[in-house]
N, C-alpha and C positions, 0 to 999 in steps of 0.2 A: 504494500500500500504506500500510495506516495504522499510524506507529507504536505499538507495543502498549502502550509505557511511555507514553504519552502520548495517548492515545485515551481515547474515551470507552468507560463501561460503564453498564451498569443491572445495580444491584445487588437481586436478589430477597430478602437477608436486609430491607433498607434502604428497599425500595421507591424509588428513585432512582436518577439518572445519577450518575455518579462521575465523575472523569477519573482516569487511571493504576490501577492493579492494587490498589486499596487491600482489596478485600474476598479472599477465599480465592476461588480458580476455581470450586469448586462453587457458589459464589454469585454470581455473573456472569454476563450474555451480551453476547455483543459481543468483539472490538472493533466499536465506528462512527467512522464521521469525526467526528460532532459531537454536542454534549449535545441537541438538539432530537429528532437518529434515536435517540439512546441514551434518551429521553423517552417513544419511541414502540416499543421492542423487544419492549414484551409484545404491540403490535397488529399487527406485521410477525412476531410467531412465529404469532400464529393466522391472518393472513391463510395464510402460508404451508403452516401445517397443513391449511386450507380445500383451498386447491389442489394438495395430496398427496394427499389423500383422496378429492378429485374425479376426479384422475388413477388412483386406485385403483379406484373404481367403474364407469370406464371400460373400465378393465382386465378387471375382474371382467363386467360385462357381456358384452365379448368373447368371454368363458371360455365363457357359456351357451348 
């Protein structure tokens, strides 16, 4: 588990990694273990949006 106080974030007001809680939550994602994944958070939301969506279509396919 990573500590929150001490972990990294990417801040979306800032466009950057941060380490500790320094922006407001609405502007955060994360925690990560480390500034390289906190570097890479906007590419690990959309991979992951990819693969929700694929599992959605799946889904929906099923339906028909």
């Amino acid at each position: 588990m990573v500590d929150a106080e001490h972990a990294w974030y990417f801040c979306l007001k800032h466009h950057a990694a941060e380490q500790g809680k320094t922006c407001r939550g609405a502007d955060r994602m994360g925690p990560y273990p480390d500034k390289a994944t906190a570097e890479r958070a906007l590419e690990i939301a959309r991979q992951r949006t990819e693969q929700a969506d694929e599992k959605d279509r799946a889904w929906a396919d099923d339906e028909d």
